[in-house]
DSSP file (Angstrom, degrees, kcal/mol; ACC not computed):
  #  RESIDUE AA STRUCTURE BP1 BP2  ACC     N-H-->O    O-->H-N    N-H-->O    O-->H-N    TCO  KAPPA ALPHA  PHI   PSI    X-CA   Y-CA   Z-CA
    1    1 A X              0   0    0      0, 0.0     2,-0.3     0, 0.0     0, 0.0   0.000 360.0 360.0 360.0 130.3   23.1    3.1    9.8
    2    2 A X        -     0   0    0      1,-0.0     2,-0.8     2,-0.0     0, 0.0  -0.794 360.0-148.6 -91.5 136.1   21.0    4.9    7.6
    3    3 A X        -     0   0    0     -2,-0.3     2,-0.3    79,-0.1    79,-0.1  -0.754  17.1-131.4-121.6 104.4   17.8    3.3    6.5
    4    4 A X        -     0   0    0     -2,-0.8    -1,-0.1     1,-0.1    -2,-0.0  -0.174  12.7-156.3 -89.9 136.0   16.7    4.2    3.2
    5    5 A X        -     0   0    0     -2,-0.3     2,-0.2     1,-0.1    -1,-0.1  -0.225  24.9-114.9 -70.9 130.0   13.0    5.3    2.5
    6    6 A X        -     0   0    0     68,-0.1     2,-0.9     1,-0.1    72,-0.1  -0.762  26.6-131.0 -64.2 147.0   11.2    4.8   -1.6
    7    7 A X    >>> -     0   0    0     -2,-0.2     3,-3.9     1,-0.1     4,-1.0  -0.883  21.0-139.8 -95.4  72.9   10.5    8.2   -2.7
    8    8 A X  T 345S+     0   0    0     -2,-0.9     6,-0.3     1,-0.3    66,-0.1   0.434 101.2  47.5 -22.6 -22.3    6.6    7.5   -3.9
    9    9 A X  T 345S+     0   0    0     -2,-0.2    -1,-0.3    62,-0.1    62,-0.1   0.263 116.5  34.7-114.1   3.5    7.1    9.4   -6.5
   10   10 A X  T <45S+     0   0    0     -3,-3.9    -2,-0.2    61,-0.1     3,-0.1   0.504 130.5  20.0-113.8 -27.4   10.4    8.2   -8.1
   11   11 A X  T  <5S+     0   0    0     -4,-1.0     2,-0.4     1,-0.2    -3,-0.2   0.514 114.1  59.1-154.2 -37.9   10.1    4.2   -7.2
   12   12 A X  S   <S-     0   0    0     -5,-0.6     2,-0.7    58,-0.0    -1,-0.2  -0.939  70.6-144.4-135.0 126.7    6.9    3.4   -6.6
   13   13 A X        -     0   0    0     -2,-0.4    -4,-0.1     1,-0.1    10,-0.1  -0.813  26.3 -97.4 -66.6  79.3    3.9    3.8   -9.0
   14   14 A X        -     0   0    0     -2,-0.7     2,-0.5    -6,-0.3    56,-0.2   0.470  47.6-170.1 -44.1 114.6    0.4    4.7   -8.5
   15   15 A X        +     0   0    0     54,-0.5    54,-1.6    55,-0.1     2,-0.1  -0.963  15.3 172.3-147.4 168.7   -2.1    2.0   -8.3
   16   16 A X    >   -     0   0    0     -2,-0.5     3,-2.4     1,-0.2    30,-0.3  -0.367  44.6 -55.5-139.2-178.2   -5.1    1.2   -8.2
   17   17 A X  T 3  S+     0   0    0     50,-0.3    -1,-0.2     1,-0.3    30,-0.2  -0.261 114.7  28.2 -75.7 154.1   -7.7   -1.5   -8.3
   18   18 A X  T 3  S+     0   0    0     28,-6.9     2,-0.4     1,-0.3    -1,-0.3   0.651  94.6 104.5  83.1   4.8   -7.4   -3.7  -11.5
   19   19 A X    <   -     0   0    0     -3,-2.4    27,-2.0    27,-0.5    -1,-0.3  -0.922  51.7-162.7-128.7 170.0   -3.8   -3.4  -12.0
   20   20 A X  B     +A   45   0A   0     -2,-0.4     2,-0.4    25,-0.2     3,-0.3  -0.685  28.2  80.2-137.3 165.1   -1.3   -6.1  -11.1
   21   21 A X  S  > S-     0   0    0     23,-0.5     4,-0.6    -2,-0.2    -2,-0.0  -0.943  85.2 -41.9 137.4-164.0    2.3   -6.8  -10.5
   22   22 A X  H  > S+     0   0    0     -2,-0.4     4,-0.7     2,-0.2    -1,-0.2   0.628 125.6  60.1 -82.4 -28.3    5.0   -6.6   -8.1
   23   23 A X  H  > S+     0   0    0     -3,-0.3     4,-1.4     2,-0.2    -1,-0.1   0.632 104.0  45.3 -35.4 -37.8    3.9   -3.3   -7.0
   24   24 A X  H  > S+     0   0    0      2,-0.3     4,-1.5     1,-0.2    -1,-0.2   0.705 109.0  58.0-100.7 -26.9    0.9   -4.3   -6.1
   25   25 A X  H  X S+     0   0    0     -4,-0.6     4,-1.3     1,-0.2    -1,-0.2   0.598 106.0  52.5 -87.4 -21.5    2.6   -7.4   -4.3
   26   26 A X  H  X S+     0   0    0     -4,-0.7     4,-1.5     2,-0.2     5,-0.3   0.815 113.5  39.9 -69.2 -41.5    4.7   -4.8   -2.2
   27   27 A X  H >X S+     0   0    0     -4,-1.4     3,-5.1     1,-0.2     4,-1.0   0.799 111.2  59.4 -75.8 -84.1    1.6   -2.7   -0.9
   28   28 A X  H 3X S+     0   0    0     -4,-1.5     4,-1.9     1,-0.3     5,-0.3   0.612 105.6  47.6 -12.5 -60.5   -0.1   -6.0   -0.5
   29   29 A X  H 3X S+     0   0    0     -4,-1.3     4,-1.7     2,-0.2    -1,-0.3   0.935 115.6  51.6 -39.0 -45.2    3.1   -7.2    2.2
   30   30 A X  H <X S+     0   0    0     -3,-5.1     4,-4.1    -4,-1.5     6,-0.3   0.940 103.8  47.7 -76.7 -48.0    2.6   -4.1    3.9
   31   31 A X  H  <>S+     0   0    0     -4,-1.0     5,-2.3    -5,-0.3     6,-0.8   0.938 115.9  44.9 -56.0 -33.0   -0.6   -4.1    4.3
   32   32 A X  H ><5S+     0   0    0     -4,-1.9     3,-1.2    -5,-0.4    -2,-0.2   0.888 109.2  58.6 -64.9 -42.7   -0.5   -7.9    5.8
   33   33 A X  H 3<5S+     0   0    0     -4,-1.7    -1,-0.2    -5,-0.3    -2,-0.2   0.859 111.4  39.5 -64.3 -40.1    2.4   -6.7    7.8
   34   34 A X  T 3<5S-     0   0    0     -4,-4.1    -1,-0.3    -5,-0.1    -2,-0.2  -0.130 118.7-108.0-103.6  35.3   -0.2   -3.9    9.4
   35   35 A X  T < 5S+     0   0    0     -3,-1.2    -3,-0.2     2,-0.2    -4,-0.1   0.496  87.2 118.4  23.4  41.6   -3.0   -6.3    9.6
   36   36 A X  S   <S+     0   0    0     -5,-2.3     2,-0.4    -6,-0.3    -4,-0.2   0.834  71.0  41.0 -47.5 -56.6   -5.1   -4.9    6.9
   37   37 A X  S    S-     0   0    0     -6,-0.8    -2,-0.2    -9,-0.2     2,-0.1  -0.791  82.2-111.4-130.3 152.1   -5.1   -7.7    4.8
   38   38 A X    >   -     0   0    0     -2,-0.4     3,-2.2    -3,-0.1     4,-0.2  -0.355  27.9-130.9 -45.0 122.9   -5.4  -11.6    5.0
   39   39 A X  T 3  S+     0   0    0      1,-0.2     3,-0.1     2,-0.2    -7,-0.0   0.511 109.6  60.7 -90.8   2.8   -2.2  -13.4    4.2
   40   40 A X  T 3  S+     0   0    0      1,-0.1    -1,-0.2     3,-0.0     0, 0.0   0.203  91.1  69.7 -84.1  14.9   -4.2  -15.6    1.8
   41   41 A X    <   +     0   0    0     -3,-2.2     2,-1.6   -13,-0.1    -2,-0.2   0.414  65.1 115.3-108.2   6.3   -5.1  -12.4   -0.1
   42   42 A X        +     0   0    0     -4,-0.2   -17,-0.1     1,-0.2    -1,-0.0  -0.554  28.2 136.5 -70.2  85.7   -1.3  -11.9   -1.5
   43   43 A X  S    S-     0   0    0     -2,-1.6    -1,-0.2     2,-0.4   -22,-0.1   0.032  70.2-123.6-119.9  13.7   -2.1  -12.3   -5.3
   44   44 A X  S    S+     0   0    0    -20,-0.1     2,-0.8     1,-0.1   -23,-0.5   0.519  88.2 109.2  60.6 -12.0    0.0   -9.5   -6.9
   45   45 A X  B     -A   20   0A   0    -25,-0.2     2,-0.7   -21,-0.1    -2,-0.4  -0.879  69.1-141.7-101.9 122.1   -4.0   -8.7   -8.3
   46   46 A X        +     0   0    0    -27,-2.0   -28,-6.9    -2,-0.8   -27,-0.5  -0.872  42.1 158.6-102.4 123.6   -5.5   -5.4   -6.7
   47   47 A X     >  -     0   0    0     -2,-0.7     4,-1.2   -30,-0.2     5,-0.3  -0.058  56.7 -77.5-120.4-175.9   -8.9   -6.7   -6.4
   48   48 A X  H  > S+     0   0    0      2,-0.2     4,-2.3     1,-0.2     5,-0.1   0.816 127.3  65.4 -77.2 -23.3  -11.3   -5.5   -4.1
   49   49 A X  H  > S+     0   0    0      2,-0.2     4,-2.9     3,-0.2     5,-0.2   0.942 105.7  51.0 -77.4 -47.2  -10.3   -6.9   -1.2
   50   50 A X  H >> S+     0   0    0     -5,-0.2     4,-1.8     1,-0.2     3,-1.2   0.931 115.6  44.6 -58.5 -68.2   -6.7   -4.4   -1.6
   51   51 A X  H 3X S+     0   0    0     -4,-1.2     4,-4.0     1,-0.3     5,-0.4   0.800 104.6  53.4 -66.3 -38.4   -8.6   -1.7   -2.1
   52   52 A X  H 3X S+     0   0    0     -4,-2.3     4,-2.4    -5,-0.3    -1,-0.3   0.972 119.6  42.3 -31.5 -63.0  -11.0   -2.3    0.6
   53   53 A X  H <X S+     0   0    0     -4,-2.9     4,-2.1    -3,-1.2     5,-0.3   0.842 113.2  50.7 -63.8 -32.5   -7.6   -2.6    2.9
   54   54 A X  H  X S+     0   0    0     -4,-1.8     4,-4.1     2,-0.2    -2,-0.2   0.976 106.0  53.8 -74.1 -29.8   -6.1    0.2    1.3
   55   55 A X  H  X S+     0   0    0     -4,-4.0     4,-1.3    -5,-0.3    -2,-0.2   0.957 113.7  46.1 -49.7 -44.1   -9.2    2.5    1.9
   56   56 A X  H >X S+     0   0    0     -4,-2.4     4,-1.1    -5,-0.4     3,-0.6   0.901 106.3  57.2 -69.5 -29.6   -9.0    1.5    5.6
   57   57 A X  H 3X S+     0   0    0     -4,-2.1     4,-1.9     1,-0.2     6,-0.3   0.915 112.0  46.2 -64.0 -45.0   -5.3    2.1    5.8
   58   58 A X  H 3< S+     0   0    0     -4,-4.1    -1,-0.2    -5,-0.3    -2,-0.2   0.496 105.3  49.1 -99.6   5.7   -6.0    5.5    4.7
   59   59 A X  H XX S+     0   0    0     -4,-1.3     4,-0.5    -3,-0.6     3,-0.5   0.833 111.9  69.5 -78.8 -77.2   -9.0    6.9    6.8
   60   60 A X  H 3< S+     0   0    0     -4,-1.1    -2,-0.2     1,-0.3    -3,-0.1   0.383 111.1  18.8  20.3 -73.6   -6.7    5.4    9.3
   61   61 A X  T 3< S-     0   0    0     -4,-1.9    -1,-0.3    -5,-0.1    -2,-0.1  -0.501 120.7 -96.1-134.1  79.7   -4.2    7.6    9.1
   62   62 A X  T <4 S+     0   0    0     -3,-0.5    -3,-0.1     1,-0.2    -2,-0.1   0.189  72.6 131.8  15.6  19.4   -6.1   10.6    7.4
   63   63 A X  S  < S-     0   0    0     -4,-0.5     2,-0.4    -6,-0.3    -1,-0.2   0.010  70.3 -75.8 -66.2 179.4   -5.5   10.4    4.2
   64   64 A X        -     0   0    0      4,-0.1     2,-1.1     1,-0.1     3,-0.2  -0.760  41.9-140.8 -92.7 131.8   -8.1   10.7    1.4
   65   65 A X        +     0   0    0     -2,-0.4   -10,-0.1     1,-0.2    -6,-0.1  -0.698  60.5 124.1-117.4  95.9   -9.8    7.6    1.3
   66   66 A X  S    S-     0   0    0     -2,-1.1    -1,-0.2     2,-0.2     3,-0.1   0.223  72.9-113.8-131.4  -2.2  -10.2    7.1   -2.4
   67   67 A X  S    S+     0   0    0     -3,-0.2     2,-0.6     1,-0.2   -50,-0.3   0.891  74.0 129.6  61.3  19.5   -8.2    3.2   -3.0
   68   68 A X        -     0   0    0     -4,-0.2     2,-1.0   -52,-0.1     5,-0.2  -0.917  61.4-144.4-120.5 149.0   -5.8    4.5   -4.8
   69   69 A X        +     0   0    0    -54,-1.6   -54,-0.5    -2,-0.6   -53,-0.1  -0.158  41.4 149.9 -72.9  40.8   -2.4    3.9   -4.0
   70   70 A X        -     0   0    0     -2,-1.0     4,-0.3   -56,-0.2   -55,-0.1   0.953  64.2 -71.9 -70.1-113.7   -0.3    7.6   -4.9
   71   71 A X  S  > S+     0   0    0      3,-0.1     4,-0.9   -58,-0.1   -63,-0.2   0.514 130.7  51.5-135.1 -24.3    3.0    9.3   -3.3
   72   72 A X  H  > S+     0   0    0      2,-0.2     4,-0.5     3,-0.1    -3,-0.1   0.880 108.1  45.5 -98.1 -36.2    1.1   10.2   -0.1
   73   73 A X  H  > S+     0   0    0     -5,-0.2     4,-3.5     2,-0.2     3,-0.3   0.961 119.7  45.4 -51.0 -62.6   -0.4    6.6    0.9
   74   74 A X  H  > S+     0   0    0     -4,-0.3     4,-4.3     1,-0.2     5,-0.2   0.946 115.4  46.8 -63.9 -24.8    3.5    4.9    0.0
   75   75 A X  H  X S+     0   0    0     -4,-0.9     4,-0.6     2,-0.2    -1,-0.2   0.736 114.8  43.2 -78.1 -14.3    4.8    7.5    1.9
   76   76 A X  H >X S+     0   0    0     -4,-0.5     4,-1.9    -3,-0.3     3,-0.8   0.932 121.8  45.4 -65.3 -78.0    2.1    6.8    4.8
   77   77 A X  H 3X S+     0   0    0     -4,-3.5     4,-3.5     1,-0.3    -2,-0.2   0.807 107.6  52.3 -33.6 -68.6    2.9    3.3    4.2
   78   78 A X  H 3X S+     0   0    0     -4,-4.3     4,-1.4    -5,-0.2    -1,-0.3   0.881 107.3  53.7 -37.2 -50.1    6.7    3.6    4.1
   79   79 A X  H << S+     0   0    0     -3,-0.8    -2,-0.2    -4,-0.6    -1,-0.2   0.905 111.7  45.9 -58.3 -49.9    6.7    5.5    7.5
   80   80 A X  H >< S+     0   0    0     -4,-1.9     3,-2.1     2,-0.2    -2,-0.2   0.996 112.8  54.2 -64.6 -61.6    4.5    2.4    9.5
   81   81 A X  H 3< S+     0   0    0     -4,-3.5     2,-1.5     1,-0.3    -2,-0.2   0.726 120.7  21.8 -79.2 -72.2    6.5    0.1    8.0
   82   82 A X  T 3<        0   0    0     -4,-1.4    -1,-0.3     1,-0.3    -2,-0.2  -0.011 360.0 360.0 -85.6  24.0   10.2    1.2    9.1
   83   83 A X    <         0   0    0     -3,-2.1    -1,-0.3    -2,-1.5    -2,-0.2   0.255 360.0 360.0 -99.8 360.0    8.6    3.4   12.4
């Protein structure tokens, strides 16, 4: 069975602090899921506390560690979750 990946740059949006949404409630899972984040911090609002987590997710695993959430972070992201 093949298991299929989002293509950050087709499916998934760039965001950033201050924007809200379902997106935002998908990074937000992942991040809980990779013990970034607080499972009382899942508010669909990226607030400081996601960006805080994403910044750490991404020194992590070398990425530019800038809080925003772009085609190389979901594709970071994507990989942890389904490795």
């Amino acid at each position: 069975m093949v298991q299929a990946q989002a293509t950050a740059t087709k499916e998934l949006p760039v965001i950033k602090k201050g924007d809200a949404g379902g997106s935002v409630r998908l990074l937000q899972n992942i991040l809980i899921s990779q013990g970034y984040l607080n499972t009382d911090l899942r508010t669909g609002n990226f607030l400081d506390y996601t960006e805080n987590a994403v910044r750490s997710f991404q020194k992590d695993f070398s990425l530019t560690s800038d809080g925003i959430v772009g085609a190389k972070t979901w594709d970071v992201l994507g990989n942890v979750l389904w490795s």
